[in-house]
N, C-alpha and C positions, 0 to 999 in steps of 0.2 A: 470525495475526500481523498487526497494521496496519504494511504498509509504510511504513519514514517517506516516500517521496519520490511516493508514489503518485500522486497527481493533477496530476504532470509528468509529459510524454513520457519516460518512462525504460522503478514497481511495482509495492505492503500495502501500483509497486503499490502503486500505493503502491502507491503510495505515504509531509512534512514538514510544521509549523505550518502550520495554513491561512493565517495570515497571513504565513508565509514564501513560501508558493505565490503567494498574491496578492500579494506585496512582488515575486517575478521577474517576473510578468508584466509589474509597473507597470515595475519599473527596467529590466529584458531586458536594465537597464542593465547455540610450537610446539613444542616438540620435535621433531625426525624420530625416525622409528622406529628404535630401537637394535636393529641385526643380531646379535645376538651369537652366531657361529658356535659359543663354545666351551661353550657353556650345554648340557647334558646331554639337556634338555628343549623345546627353543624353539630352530626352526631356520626359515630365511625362503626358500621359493621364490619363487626369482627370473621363472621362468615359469612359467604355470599347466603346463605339460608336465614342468619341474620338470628342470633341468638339474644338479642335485646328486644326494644319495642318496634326495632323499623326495618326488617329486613335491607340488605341490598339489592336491587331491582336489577342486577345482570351478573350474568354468571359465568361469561365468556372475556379473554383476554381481549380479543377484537372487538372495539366499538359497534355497537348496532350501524347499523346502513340508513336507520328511520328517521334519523336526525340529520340534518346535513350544514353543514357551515356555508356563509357567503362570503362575509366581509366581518375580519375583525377591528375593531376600534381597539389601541394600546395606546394606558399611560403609565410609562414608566420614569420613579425617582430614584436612584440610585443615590446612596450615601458613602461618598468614599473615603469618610472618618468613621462612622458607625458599622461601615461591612456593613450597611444592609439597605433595603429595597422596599417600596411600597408599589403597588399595580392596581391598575383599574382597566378590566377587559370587556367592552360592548360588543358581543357577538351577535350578527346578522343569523337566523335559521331559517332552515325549511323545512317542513315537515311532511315526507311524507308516506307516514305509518301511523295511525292514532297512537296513542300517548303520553302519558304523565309523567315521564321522566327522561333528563336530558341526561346521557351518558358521555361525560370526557372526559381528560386526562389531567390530574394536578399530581404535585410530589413535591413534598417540604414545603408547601405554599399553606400559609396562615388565612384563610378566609375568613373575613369576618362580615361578610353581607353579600349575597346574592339575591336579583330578583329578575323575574322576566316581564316583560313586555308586551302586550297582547290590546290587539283594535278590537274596541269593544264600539260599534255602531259607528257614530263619526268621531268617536277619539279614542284615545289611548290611555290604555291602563297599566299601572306596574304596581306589581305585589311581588312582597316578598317570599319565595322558597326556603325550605328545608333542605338541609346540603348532608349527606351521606357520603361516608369516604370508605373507600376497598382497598387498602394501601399495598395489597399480596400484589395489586392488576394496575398500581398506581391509575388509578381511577376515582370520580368522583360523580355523583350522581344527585342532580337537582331537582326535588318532587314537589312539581306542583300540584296546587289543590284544585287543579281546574285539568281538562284532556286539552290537550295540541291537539289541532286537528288538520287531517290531508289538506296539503296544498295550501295553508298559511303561513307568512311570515312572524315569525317573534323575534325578540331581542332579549338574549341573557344579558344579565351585567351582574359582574362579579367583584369586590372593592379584595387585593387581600396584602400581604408582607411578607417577607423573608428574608434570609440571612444571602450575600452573596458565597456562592459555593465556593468552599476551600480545594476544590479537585479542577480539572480540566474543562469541565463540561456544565451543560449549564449556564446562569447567568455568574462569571463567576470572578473572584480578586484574581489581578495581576500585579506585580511590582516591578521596579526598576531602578536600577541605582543613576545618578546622574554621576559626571564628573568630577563634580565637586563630593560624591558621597551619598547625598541627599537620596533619602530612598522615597520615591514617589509610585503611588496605586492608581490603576485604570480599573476598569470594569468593560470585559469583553462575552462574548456569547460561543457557544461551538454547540450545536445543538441536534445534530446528526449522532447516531439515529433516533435517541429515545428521548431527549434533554431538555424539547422547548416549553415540556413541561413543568422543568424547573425555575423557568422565567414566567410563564402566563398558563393559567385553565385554558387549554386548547383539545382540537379532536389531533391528535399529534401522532399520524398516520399517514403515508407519502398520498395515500389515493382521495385524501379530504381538503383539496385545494380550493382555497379562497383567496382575497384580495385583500390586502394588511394598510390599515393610516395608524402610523405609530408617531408618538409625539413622548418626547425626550426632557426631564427637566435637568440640570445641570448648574453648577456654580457656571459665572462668567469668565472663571480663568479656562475653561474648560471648553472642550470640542465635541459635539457630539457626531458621529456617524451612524446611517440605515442604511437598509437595500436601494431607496430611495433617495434623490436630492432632497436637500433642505426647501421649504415654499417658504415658510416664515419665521421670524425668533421671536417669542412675545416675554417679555419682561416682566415675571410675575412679583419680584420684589427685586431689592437692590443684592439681593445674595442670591439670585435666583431666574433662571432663562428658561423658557420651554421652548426647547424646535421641532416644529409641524414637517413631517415631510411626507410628499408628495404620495399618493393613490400605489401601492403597488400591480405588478400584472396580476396574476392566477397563479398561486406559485401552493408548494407542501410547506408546511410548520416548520420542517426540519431546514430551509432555507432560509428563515427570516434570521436576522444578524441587524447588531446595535452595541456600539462601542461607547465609552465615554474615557476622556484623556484628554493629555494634553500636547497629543502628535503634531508633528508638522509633517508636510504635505509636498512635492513636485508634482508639475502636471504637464500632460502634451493632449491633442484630440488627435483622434484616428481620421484615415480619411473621406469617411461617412458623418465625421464630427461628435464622434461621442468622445467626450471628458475624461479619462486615465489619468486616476493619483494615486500615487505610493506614500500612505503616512507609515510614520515612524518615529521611535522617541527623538526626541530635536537633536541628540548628540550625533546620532547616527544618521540624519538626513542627507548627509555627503554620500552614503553609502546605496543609495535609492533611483540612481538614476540608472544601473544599467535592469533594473525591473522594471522601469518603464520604458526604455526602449523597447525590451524584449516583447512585452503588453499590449505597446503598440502596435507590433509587426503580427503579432500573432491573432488577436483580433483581427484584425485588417485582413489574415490569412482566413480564420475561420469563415470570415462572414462572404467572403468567395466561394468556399470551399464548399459550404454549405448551403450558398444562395438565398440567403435569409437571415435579413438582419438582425444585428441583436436587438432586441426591444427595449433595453433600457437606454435612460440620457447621460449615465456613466457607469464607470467600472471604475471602484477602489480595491487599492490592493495594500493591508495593513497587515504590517509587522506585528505582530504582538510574542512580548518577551517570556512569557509562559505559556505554551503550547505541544500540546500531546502529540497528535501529528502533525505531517509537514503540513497540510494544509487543509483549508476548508472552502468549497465552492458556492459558498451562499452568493446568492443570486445579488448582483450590483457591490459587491460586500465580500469581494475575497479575503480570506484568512491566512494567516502565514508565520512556520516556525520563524523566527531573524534567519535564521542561518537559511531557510530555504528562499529569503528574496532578496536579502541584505549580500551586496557585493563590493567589497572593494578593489578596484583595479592592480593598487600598489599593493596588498597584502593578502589578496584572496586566491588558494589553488583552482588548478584548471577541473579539477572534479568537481568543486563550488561551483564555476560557471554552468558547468553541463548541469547539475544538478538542479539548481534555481532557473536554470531556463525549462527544462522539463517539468518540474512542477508547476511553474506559472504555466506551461503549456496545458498541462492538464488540467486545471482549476478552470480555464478560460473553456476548453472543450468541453464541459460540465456545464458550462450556459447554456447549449446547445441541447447534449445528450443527458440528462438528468434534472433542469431545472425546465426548458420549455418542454422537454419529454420524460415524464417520469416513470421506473417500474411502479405495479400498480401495489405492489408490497415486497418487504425485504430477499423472498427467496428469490427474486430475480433481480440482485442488487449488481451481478455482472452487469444488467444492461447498463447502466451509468460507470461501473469502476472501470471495469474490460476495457466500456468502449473509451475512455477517456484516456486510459493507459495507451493505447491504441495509438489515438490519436497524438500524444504527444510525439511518436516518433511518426507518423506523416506529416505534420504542422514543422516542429523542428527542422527534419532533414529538407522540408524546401526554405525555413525561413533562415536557420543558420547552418550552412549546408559545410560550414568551418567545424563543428562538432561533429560531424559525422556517427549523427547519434543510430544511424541502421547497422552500425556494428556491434552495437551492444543489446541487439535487441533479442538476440537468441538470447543472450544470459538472462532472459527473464523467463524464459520457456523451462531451462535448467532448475531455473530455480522455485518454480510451479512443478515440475516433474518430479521433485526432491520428495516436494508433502505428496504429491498425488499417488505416489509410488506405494503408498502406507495402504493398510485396511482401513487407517480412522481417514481418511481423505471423504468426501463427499462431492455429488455432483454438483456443476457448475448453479444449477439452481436447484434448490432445494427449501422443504419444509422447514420454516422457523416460526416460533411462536412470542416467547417471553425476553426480553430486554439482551438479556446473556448469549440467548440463543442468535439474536441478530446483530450482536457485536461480532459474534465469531464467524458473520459472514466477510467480516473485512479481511480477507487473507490474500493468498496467492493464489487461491483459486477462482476467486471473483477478478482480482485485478490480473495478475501474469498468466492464470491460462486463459480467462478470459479475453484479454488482450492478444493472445497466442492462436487462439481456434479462429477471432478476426483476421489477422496476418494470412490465417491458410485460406481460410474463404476466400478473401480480395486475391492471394494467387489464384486460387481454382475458377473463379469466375471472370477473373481479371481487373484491372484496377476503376476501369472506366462502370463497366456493370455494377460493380462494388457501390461506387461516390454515388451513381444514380438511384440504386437502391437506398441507400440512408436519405438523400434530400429527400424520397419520396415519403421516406417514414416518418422524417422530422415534419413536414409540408401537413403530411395526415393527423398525425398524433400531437402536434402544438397543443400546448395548454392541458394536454390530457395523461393520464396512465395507460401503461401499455405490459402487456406478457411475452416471452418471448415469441410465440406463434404471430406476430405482430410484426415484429422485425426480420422475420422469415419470409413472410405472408409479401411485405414491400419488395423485398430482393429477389422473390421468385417470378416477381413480374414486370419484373425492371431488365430490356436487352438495351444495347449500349445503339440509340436514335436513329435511323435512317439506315443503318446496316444491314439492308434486308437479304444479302445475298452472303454473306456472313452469321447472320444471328437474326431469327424469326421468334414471335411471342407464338406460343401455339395458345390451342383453343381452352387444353387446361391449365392455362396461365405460367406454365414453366418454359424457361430458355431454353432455348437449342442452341448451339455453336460448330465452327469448326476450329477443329483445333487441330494444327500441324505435329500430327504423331505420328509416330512408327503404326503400320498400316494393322496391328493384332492387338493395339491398345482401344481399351474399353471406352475410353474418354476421348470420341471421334464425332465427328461430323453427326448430325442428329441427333447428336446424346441429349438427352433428356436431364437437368438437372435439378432433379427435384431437391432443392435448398432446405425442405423443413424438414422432410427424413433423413437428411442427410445429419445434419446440422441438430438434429435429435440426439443422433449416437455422441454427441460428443459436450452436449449440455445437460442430459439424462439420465447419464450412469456417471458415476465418478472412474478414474483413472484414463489410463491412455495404450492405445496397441502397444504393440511388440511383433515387428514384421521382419521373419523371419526368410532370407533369400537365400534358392540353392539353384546353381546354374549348372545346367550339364550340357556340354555343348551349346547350341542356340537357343535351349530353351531354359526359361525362368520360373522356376518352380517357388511361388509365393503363401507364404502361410500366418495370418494372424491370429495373438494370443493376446489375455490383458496381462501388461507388465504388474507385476506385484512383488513388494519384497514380503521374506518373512517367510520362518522356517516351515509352520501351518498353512503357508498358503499355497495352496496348489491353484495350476491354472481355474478362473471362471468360468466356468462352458459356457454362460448365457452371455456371455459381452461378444458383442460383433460391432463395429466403428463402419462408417462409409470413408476408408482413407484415401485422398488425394495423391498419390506418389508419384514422385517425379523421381528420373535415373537421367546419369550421364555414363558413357562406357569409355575404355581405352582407346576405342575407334572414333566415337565423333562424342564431342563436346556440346552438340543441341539438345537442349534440355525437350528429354519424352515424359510424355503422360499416361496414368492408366490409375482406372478409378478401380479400387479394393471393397467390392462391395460384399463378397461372399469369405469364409472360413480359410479358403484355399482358393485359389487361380493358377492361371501357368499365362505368360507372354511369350512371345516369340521372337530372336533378335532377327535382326537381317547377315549376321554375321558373328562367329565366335570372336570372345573377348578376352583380355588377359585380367579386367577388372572392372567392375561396377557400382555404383556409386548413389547411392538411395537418397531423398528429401533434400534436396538442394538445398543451400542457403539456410539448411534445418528450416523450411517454411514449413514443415509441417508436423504436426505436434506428436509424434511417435519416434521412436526410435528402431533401430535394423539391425538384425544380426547376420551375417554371412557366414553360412555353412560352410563345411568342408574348407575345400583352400580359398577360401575366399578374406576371410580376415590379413591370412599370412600374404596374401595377392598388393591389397592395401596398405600392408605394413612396408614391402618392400618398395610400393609408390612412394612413400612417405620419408621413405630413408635415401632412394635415389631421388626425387626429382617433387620434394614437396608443395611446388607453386605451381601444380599439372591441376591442381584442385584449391578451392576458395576458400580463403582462412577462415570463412566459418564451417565450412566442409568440412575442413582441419577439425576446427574447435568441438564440431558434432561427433566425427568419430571418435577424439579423446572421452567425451561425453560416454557416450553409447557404449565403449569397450568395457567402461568401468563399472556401465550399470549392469553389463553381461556379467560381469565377475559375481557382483551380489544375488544373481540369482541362480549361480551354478550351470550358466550357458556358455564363459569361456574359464580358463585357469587365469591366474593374477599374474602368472608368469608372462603370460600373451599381452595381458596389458602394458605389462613393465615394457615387455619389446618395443610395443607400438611407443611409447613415452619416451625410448631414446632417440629417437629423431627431433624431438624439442629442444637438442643441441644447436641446433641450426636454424630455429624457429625465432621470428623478430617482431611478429603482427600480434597485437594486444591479447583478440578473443583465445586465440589456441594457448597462450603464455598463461591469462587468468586462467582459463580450463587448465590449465597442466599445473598449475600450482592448488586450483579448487579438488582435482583429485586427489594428487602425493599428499599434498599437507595436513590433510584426515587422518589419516594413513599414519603418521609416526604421533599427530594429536591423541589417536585411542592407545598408544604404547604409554604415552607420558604417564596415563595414569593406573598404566598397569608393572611400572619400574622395570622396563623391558631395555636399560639403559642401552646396551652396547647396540642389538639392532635397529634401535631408534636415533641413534647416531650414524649408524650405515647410513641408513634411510635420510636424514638429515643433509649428511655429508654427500650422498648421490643427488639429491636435487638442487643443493649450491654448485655441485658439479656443473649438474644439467645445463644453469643458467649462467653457472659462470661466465663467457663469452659473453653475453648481453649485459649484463651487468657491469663486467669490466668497461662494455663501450659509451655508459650514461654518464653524460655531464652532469656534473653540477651545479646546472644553472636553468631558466624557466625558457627554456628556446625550444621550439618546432611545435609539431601539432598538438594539438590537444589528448589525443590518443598514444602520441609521444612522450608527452609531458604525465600523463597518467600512470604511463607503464613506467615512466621513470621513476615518478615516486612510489608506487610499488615493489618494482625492483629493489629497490634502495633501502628501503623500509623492511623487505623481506628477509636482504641480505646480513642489516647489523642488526635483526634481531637473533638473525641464527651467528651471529659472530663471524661472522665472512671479516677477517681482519682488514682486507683493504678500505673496505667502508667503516668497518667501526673507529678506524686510526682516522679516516677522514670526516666523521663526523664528530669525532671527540675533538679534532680539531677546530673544527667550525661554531664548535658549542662553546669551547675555549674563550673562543675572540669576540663572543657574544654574549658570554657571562662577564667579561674584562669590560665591555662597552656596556655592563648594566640593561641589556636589553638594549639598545639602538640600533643596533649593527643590522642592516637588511640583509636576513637571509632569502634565500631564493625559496620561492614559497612553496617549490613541491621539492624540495629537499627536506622541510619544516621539519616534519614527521621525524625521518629518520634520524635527523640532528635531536632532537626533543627528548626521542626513544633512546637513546645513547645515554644524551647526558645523564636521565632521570634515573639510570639506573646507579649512583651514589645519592645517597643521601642527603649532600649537599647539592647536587643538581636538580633533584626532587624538590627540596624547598626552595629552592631561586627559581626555578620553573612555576611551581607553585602561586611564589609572589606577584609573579608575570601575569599569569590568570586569573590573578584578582582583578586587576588594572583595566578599566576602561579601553585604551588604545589595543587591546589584546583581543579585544570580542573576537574579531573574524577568524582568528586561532583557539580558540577555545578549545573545538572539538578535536583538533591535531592535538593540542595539549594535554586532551582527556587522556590519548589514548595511550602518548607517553606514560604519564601519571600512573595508569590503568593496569601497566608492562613492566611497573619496579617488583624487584624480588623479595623489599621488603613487607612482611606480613602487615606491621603495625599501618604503613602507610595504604596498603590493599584497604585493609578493613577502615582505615579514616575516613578516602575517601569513599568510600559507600556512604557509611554515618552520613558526611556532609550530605551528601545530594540527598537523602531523604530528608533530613532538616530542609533544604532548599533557602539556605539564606547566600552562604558562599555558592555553591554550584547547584545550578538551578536543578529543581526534582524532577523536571522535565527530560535532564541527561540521565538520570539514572538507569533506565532498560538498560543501554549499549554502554555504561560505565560497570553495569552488575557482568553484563556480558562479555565484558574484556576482561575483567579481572578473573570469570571464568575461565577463558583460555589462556591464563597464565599459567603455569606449571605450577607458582609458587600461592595463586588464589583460588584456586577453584571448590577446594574445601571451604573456604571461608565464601565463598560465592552461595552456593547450599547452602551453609547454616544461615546467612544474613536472606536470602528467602524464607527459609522456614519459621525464622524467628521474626520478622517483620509482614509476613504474608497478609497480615487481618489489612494491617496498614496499607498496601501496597495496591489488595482489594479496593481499597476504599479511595482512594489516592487515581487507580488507574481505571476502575471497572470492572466488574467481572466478564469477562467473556473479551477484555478488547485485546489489539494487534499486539501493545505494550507488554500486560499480562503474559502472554501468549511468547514474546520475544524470550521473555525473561527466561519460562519454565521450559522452553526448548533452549535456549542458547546455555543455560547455565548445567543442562545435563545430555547435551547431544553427542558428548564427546566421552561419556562413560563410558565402561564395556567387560564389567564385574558384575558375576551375579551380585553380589555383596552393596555395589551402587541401585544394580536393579532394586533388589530388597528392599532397600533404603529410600527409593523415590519413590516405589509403590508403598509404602508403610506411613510414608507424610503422607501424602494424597488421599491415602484410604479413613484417615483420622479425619478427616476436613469433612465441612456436612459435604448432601448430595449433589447441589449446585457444583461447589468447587471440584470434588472429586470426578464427576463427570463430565469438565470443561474438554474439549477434543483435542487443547494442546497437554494436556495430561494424557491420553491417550497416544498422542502422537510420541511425548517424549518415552511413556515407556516401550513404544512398539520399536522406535532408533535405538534404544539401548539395550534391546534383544536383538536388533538385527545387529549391533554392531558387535556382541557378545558371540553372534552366530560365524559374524565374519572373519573375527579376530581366529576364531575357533578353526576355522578355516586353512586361511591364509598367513598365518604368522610365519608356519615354519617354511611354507614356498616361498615366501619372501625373501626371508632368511638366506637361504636357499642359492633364488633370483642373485641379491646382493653380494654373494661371495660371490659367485662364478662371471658378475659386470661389473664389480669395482674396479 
């Protein structure tokens, strides 16, 4: 699943729009279960000990293992004037543990008849069971009056009802308005990770994989979509269709997916011949063809890549207009916010492109890493999100090599180092048990570092050993679940073919290589790489080094620590990482190697240096501080001659200087020095890193009325940028990376009042309010034109109007953010109102609509109180424990920095029962609002300081 909000401090984890991620930084500005005691057959213990007449027969959140599924039969009716659902599920078993009772998973499901199936001599018998419900463990339990016994087959069947779910997940209502107005409902599925129990009694567990024939009824005006092709449509009345389709492979619960609507469709095959369609609501099917392009190439690309085709006879990729995150990778059955597939050419920005290519990228690499290979339970949910994160920017960068999507891939490391940096961080895989607990795996630690510790590995190993190690995994583990020691286990035995005088398998199964290093680096010729201890240290413990480099003369004095903020936390003495590190020097530009296995090491140059240069290309997941004169060495590289080093080199040390300030390892003054040299700076990553640090920075003043230095501060970074900003046109020409940093820029500059831009976007909004909306603006100006107008009252409601309108969809989210940025209170707080209603703007935008309004100077009060006072809802609405949640209660108090706020978030949270109050982004947010209270406490008056003496 691509998190929407992942590459924020929250998911898939995301991870929302990349251009909505970079729009914060720049702004920062159900049914319940029906008890039915009188029912013959279906009775509910209340405690697993079972305080009535039937106990409940298990006692553990996890399913028994003695039960096993084969092959489920699904009929499902959905009614999409009633909201609601009838099911009938014939499950295939195997048994093998004796046993009276079959334990699996239902929730809000009405059962009103189960019975099992059992060969009695030469025929078949079915009797009906007694159904017991555990609603704490969403479980259900069916006791027969007879033992299952080892090594027979039976068949449950279960007849039952329910409501379609009014929230995201589940089997559940979607709406849409058409052009004409007409508001029209689907019924879609999203069922990752806990939900496919709100469509069918299933063992709804990744590691209880069976084989699905689902059969669909439906009006005739209607379309039905599976994982599976349609085989037949059988006509059961004249108001009334069932479509049969086809056997599925082996696949988890949490994969199965089935739409009904009334989508239209484009289609292309790839060229191994498999079928790619894009549906979507009929208005918008003009908008669908560059997701199948993209679909097609990338497919095409995996199934090389991978050397193993995909097993199904197609790949649909559906829009659907209500959706929590960006996307969902059921198997044959991809899912998708609109905005993450929906493109149009003439109206849609260059960060839409890259966006929606990356997510289809990831959804497709989840065919692969997730549905034919799956973790064998949630705490090692990285192996699917990581590696699929992963995969989008090797897939991408060779399929549209025009996004040049390898430059944005440290900003996912950043933004996984942001949470990892906390004490409430956790390690990459970790112990989860209940529902809550495995929503709050979808973060930035499963997706961005996950995806990040990959990146370092295929350097360390190199790319070839890398690709050969996964076929080997994927080749092994088809159809099956897997632990990490698995995907370790393939790559420590995988050297790159016929390279024997290069790279040898020795006898206990790890590579050797040679690798052209400086002759005192550890990482030489025979080195031993042992892949699964290595690759331990960095899945097993939460956080990340801190490699500390002091050079004296020729020699390199190395020292690792674990990075932690927070004023209690002293270094960890038990953390030690196996780190990868690669240097370049003032003398020679070939990238050296040397493996950080111990506390402290020393290396040796061949010659003094005037400067040194740690984790190239940030490939690898720690950050460097340089002793002594070593910072000041790099500062003045940076101010004479900053293209001697790679803009993400650049981007890394902006990075690293700033996270040295928070933990009392440089002064903020050293920082500020290093930042003045982004006068001169024109390449995207170091510009976003230099505005993701400063703009924090006068963000924690705002709300401590620190006016006058928080205008220094303001007025030094339009300084900073001024030059680049004066040079951006106002139009959609050059790269994509171009065109990004220009709407950024632009967007950055009239929110801070930079008057040359806000006189030219009052003007452009002008002639575009006079033409009613027709006027084609240049679509990565959108923003900044929008952000202007909206800030009168009368452009607020003309903008407004706009966003009602059909033809406006592809602007939406630009127009939120407008919207999101006016300084009127009453319209702050409306538009929140709406988006919870979800009639005008969909409840789907709400996170990042709550979360702009918090970085408004003029919302952020009102951002707090409309969570606290809507919280039950919002629960209920988004999940406990998901990415959404999680955006909300970090983005709407990340930017505090008074005891008094402190107070105040800890004192809502601590009222809330123990579920809520112990969710890890409550933890997280109040552990950022001490550190930023720390920082502030700090830093404010060296600033100060700083800014008079370089204004």
């Amino acid at each position: 699943m691509a998190a929407l909000f992942s590459t924020l401090p929250f998911a898939d984890k995301s991870s929302l729009m990349l251009m909505m991620m970079m729009t914060i930084c720049i702004l920062n500005v159900a049914v319940s279960v029906n008890n039915d005691h009188n029912s013959k057959n279906r009775e509910t213990a209340d405690a697993v000990s079972g305080n009535g007449s039937k106990p409940f027969p298990w006692d553990k959140m996890r399913l028994p293992k003695h039960v096993i599924p084969v092959h489920y039969d699904l009929l499902l009716h959905p009614n999409l004037t009633t909201l609601t659902f009838t099911g009938f599920a014939k499950i295939e078993i195997t048994v093998n543990q004796q046993t009276s009772s079959v334990i699996l998973h239902s929730k809000h499901l009405q059962i009103t008849r189960a019975t099992i199936q059992r060969r009695m001599g030469n025929r078949h018998t079915e009797e009906e069971v007694m159904v017991l419900e555990y609603p704490p463990f969403e479980q259900i339990a069916l006791r027969a009056a007879f033992p299952l016994h080892v090594g027979q087959n039976y068949t449950v069947s279960i007849e039952y009802s329910a409501n379609l779910s009014e929230s995201f997940h589940g089997f559940y209502k979607s709406t849409y308005r058409t052009q004409e107005g007409e508001v029209r409902v689907l019924a879609s599925t999203q069922f990752e990770p806990t939900a496919a129990r709100m469509a069918f009694p299933c063992f709804d567990e990744p590691s209880f994989k069976a084989r699905f024939s689902i059969k669909i009824r439906r009006e005739p005006k209607h379309l039905a979509l599976s994982n599976m092709p349609i085989v037949k449509s059988v006509s059961v009345a004249n108001w009334l269709v069932e479509d049969h389709f086809d056997v599925s492979v082996k696949m988890s619960t949490y994969l199965v997916a089935f739409i009904v609507s009334d989508f239209k469709s484009v289609s292309k095959m790839t060229t191994s011949g498999i079928k790619i369609s894009v549906y979507t609501v009929p208005d918008k099917i003009n908008q669908a063809d560059y997701a199948l392009d993209a679909a097609v190439k990338l497919l095409d690309f995996y199934e090389n890549y991978f050397s193993i085709p995909y097993p199904l006879p197609k790949q649909d990729l559906a829009a659907i207009p209500d959706f929590q995150s960006g996307a969902m990778e059921n198997w044959g059955l991809t899912t998708y916010r609109e905005s993450s597939l929906l493109y149009d050419p003439e109206k849609s920005s260059a960060s839409a492109k890259l966006w929606i290519t990356m997510i289809i990228a990831h959804e497709l690499a989840h065919q692969w890493f997730g549905n034919l290979v799956t973790m064998e339970w949630w705490n090692d949910l990285w192996l699917n999100e990581g590696f699929a994160k992963f995969m989008e920017y090797v897939s991408v960068s060779i399929t549209h090599p025009d996004l040049k999507v390898e430059d944005y891939f440290l900003g996912k490391c950043f933004d996984a180092m942001e949470v990892d940096a906390l004490n409430s961080s956790h390690p990459v895989s970790t112990p989860v048990e209940d529902p809550a607990q495995i929503q709050e795996m979808f973060d930035d630690v499963s997706y961005e570092k996950g995806a990040c510790i990959l990146n370092m590995l295929r350097d360390y190993l190199n790319a070839d050993v890398f690709k050969a190690g996964l076929v080997q995994y994927l080749r092994k583990y088809s159809y099956q679940n897997t632990k990490n020691e698995d995907l370790w286990n393939s790559l420590a035995y995988t050297c790159p073919a016929g390279d024997t005088e290069e790279s040898q398998l020795q006898g206990d199964g790890f590579c050797t290589r040679n690798q052209q290093t400086s002759s005192s680096a550890h990482w030489t010729r025979r080195e031993i790489l042992d892949v699964t201890t290595m690759m331990n240290t960095w899945t097993l413990q939460k956080g990340f080094p801190l490699v500390t480099v002091t050079v004296k003369g020729k020699t390199v004095h190395l020292h690792q620590e674990h990075y932690m903020k927070g004023s209690d936390s002293s270094p960890s003495t038990g953390y030690l990482w196996h780190v990868p590190l690669t240097y370049i020097t003032s003398k020679s530009d070939t990238v050296q190697r040397f493996l950080l296995t111990t506390k402290t090491d020393v290396l040796i140059l061949p010659e003094e240096v005037e400067w040194i240069k740690f984790n190239l290309g940030m490939n690898g997941y720690y950050i460097v501080h340089y002793e002594d004169d070593g910072w000041d060495a790099l500062i003045s590289l940076l101010k004479e001659n900053h293209t001697a080093i790679s803009s993400n080199d650049r981007a890394s040390l902006i990075n690293n200087v700033f996270q040295l300030v928070s933990i009392g390892k440089l002064s903020i003054s050293k920082a500020l020095d290093l930042s003045l040299y982004l006068k001169y700076e024109s390449q995207i990553m170091p510009v976003f890193q230099g505005m993701n640090e400063l703009i924090p920075m006068y963000k924690l003043m705002e709300k401590r009325d620190m006016d006058d230095v928080e205008n220094q501060l303001k007025g030094y970074i339009v300084n900073l940028f001024k030059d680049l900003i004066d040079k951006q046109s106002w139009n959609d020409e050059g790269s994509v990376s171009e065109r990004m940093l220009r709407s950024s820029l632009l967007l950055f500059a009239c929110a801070r009042k930079y008057q040359p831009c806000v006189d030219k976007a009052e003007e452009y909004f002008m002639k575009w309010k006079e033409s009613n909306g027709t006027l084609r603006l240049p679509n990565d100006v959108k923003t900044a034109v929008y952000a202007v107008g909206a800030q009168t009252i009368e452009g607020w409601d003309f903008l407004f109007s706009k966003y009602r309108l059909p033809w406006f969809n592809t602007e939406r989210n630009q127009i939120e953010v407008a919207l999101s940025i006016s300084r009127n209170k009453d319209k702050l707080q409306w538009i929140m109102d709406q988006s919870l209603l979800g009639d005008v703007v969909k409840t789907q935008d709400l996170p990042h609509i709550i979360v702009f309004v918090a970085k408004n100077p003029s919302g952020y009060h009102l951002a707090w109180t409309f969570l606290k006072e809507n919280w039950n809802k919002l629960v209920q609405k988004f999940e406990l424990g998901s990415a959404s949640l999680a955006h909300m209660v970090i983005g709407v108090t990340n930017q505090y920095s008074t005891r008094e706020q402190l107070a105040e978030v800890k004192e809502f949270f601590n009222s809330l029962d123990e579920k809520s109050s112990q969710l890890r982004c409550v933890q997280q947010a109040v552990e950022t609002i001490e550190e930023n209270i720390r920082w502030m406490d700090i830093n404010f008056e060296k600033i100060k300081i700083w800014l008079q003496n370089n204004m």
